[in-house]
C-alpha positions as a printed NumPy array, in Angstrom:
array([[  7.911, -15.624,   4.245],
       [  5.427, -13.856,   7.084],
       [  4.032, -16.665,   9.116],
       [  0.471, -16.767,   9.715],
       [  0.897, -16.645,  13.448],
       [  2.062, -13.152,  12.963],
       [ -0.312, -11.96 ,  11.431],
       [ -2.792, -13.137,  13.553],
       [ -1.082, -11.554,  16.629],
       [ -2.115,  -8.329,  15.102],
       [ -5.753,  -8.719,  14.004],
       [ -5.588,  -9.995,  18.104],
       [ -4.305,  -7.223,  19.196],
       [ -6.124,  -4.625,  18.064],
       [ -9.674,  -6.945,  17.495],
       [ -9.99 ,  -9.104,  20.411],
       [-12.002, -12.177,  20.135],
       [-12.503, -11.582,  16.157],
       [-12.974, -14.246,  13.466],
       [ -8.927, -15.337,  13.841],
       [-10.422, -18.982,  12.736],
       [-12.203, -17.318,   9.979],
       [ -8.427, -16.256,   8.583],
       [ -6.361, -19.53 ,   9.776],
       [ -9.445, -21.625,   7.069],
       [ -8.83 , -18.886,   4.681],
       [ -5.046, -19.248,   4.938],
       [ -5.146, -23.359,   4.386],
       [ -7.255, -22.661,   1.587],
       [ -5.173, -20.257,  -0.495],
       [ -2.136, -22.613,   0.285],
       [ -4.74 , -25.319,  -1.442],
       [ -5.589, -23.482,  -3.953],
       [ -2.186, -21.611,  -5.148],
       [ -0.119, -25.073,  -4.772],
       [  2.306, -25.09 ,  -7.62 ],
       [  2.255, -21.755,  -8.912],
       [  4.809, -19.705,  -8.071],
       [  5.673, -15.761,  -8.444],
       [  7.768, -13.36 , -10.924],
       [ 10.168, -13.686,  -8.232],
       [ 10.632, -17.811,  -8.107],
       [  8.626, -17.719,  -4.782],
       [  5.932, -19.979,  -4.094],
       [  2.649, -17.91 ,  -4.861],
       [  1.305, -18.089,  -1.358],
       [  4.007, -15.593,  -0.438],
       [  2.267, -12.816,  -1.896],
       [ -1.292, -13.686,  -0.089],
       [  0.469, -13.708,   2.694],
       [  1.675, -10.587,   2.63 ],
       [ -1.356,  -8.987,   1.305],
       [ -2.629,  -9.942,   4.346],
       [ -0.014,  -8.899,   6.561],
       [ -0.236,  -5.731,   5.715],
       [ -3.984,  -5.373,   6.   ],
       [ -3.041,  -6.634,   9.797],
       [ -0.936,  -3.956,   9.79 ],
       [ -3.392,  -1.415,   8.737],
       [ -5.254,  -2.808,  12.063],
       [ -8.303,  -4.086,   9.825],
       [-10.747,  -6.874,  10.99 ],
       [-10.538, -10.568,  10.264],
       [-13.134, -10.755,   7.801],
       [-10.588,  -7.904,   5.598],
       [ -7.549,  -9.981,   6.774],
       [ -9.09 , -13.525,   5.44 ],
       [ -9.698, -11.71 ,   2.183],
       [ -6.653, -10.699,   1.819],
       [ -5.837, -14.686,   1.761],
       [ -8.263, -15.278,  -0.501],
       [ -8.085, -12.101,  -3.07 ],
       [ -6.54 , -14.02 ,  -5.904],
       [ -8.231, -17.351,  -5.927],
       [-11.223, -16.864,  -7.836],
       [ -9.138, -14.767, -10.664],
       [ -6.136, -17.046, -10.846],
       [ -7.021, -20.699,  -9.916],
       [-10.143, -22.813, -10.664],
       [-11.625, -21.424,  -7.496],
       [-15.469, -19.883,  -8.051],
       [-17.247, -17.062,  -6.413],
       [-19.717, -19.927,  -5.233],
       [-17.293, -21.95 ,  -3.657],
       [-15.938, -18.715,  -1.653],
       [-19.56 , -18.301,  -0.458],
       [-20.353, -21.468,   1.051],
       [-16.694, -21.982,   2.501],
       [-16.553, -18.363,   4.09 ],
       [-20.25 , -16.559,   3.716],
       [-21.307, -14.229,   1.927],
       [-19.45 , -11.112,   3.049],
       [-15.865, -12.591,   2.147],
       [-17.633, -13.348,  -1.3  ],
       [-18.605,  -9.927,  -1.467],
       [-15.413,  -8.338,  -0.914],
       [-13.378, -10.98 ,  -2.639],
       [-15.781,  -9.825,  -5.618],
       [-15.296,  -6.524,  -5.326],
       [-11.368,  -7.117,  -5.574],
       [-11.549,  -9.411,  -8.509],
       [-13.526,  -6.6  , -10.778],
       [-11.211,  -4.068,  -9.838],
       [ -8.315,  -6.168, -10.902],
       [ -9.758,  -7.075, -14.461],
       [-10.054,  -3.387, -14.841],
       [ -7.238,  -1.842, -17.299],
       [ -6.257,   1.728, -17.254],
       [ -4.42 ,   2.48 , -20.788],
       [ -4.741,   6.337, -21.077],
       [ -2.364,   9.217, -19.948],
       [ -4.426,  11.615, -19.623],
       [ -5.582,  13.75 , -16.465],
       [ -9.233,  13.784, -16.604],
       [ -9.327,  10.124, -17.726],
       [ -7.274,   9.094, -14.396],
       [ -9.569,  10.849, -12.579],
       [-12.759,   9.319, -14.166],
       [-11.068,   6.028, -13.468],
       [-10.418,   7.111, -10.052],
       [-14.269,   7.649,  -9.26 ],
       [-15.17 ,   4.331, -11.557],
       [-12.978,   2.056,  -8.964],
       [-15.131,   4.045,  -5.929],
       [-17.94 ,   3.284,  -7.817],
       [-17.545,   0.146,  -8.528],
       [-17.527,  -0.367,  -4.563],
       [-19.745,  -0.335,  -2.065],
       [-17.063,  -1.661,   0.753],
       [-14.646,   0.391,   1.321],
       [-12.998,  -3.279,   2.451],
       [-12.251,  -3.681,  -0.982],
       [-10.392,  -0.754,  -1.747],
       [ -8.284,  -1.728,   0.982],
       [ -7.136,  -4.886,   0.02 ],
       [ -7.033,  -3.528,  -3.494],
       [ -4.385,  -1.036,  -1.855],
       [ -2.731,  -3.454,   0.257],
       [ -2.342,  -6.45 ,  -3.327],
       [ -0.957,  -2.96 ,  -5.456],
       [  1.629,  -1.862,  -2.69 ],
       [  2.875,  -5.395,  -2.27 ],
       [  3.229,  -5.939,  -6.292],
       [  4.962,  -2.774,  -6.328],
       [  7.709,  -3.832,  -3.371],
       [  8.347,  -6.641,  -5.984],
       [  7.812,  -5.108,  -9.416],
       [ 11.822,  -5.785, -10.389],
       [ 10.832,  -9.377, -11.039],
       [  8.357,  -7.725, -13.881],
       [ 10.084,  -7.397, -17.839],
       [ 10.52 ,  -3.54 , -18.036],
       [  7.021,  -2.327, -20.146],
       [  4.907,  -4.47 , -17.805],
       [  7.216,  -2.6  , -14.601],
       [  6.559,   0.689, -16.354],
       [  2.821,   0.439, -17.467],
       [  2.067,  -0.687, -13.132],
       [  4.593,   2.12 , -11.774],
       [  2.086,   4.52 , -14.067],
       [ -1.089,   3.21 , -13.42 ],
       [  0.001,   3.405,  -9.61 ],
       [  1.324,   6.936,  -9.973],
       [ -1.731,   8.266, -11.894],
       [ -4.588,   6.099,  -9.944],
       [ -3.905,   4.548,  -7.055],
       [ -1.738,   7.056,  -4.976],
       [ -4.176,   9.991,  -5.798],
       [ -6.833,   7.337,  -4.444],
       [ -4.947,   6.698,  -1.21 ],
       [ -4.219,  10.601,  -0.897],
       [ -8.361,  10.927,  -1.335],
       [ -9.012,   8.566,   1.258],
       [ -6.303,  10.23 ,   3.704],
       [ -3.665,   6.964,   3.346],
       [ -0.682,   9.621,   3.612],
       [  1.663,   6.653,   4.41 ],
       [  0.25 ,   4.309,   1.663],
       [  0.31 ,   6.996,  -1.012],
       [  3.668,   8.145,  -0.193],
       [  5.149,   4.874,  -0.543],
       [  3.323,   3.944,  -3.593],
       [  4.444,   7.289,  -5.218],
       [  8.338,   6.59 ,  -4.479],
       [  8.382,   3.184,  -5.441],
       [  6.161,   4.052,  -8.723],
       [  8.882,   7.251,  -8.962],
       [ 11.674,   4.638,  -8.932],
       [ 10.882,   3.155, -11.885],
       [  9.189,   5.557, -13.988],
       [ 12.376,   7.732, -13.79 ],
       [ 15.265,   5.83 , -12.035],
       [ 18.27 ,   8.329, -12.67 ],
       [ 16.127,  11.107, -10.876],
       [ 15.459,   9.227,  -7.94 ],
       [ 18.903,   7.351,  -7.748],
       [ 20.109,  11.427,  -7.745],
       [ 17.501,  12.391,  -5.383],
       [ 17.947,   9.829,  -2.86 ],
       [ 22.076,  10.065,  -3.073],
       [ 21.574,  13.739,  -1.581],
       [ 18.742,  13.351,   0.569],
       [ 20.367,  10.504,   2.296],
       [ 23.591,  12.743,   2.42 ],
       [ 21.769,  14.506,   4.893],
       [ 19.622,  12.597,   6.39 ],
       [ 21.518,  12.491,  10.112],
       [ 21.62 ,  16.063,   9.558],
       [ 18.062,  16.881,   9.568],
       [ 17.2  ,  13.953,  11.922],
       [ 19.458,  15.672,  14.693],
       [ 17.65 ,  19.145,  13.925],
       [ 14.177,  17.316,  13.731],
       [ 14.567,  15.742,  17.109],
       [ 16.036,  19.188,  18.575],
       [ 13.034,  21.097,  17.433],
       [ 10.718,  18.329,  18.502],
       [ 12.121,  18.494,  21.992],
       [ 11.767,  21.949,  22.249],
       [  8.241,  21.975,  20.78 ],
       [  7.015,  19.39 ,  23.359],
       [  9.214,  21.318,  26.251],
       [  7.121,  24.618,  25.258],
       [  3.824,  22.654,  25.516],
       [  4.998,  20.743,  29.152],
       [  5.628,  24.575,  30.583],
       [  1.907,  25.764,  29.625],
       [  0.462,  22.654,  30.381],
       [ -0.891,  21.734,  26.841],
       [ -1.392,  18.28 ,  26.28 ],
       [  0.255,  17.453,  22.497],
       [  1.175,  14.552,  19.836],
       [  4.356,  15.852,  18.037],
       [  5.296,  13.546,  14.712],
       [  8.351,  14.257,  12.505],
       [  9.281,  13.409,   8.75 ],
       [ 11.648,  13.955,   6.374],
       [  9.756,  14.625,   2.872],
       [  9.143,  11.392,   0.366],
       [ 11.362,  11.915,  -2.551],
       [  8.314,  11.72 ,  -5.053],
       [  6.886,  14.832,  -3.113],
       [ 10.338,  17.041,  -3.529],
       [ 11.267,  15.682,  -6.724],
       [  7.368,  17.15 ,  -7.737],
       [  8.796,  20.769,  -6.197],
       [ 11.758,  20.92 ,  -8.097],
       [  9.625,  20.406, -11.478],
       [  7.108,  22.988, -10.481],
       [  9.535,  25.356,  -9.405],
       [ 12.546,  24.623, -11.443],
       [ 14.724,  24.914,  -8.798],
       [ 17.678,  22.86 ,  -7.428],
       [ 17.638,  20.433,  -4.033],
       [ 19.442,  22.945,  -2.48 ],
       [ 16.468,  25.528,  -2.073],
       [ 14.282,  23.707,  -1.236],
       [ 13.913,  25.031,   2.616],
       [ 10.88 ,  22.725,   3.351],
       [ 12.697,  19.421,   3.279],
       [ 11.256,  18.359,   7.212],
       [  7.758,  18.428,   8.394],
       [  6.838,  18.605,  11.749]])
């Protein structure tokens, strides 16, 4: 389990002299508050606040985002009210503890395109802190690092509600990293044997292309030293959800695909 001192190392690192008490009260009172219950997994509930807020740390927001992240869950899944969130933590952790609560009672049922994308623009309606969204994004990408503990039609009806809404969302809001995970991990289950496949040959390679990435890089920033151009250079091998989605479109096989590495 993350400890809370990590966590607050980061919102100190990159807010100095925020609210840190702010998220050490919020943390004693989600331990309160979640006593007892315990996940799909076996492990003690708190586990999953914690990590919620852990990665909002992570994603460098500010203590206020951070406590909520502690709190998301309490007014939806103990005895915990809205009120009681107020007066312990003011009125802007209400707010975006709120905001997250909504969003979770919320169900997405249909398949279809345009509906995913009306439900898409409902959830931005629905807020106006973009806060929210984050923690929303930070609770969804930590369910879906544990969704094996789910039975298999709850596992599947998440992996496609994060594939349809929640990645796109993330892609909107320019969370590259966020929506690439989400889309793998959603990809893993939706279609296992493809993935399994996919990942068996991309790993395969994988020192391969990280030799020739790193050669090129070099190069790159050796080109830029000689004319004096200041530059950022950032490597990646492609997510599997985004070349498995080639080899659909173009009904080809792994092996022409020439675009594997980004630069």
């Amino acid at each position: 389990m993350i400890r809370l001192e990590e966590i607050l190392d980061k919102v100190e690192k990159h807010h100095p002299g925020d609210k840190l008490d702010l998220i050490r009260r919020a943390y004693i009172f989600s331990a309160k508050e979640h006593k007892g219950q315990v996940r799909a997994s076996g492990e003690p509930y708190l586990t999953h606040p914690l990590e919620v807020a852990n990665l909002l740390a992570e994603m460098k927001m500010d203590a206020v985002t951070v406590g909520v992240g502690l709190l998301h869950d309490v007014v939806e899944d103990t005895l915990t009210t809205l009120d009681k969130i107020e007066e312990l933590f003011g009125p802007e952790v209400a707010h975006i503890v709120d905001g997250v609560t909504k969003i979770s009672q919320v169900q997405f049922t249909s398949k279809e395109e345009k509906q995913a994308e009306n439900f898409r623009k409902m959830l931005l309606a629905m807020t106006d802190d973009i806060r929210v969204i984050m923690v929303k994004f930070a609770d969804r990408l930590h369910n879906m690092r544990t969704l094996a503990y789910l039975h298999s039609e709850r596992r599947e009806a998440i992996a496609r509600e994060t594939l349809e809404i929640y990645a796109p969302l993330a892609n909107r809001l320019g969370m590259g990293k966020i929506r690439g995970e989400l889309e793998d991990l959603a990809f893993s289950y939706l279609d296992p044997k493809a993935y399994d496949e996919l990942k068996d040959l991309v790993e395969k390679n994988r020192k391969r292309h990280e030799a020739f990435l790193a050669e090129v890089t070099g190069m790159v920033q050796q080109k830029m030293r000689e004319h004096e151009i200041p530059c950022f250079t950032q490597s990646r091998i492609k997510r599997l959800y985004s070349i498995h989605l080639k080899l659909k479109k173009q009904r080809i096989a792994i092996d022409q695909v020439y675009d594997l590495l980004a630069l």
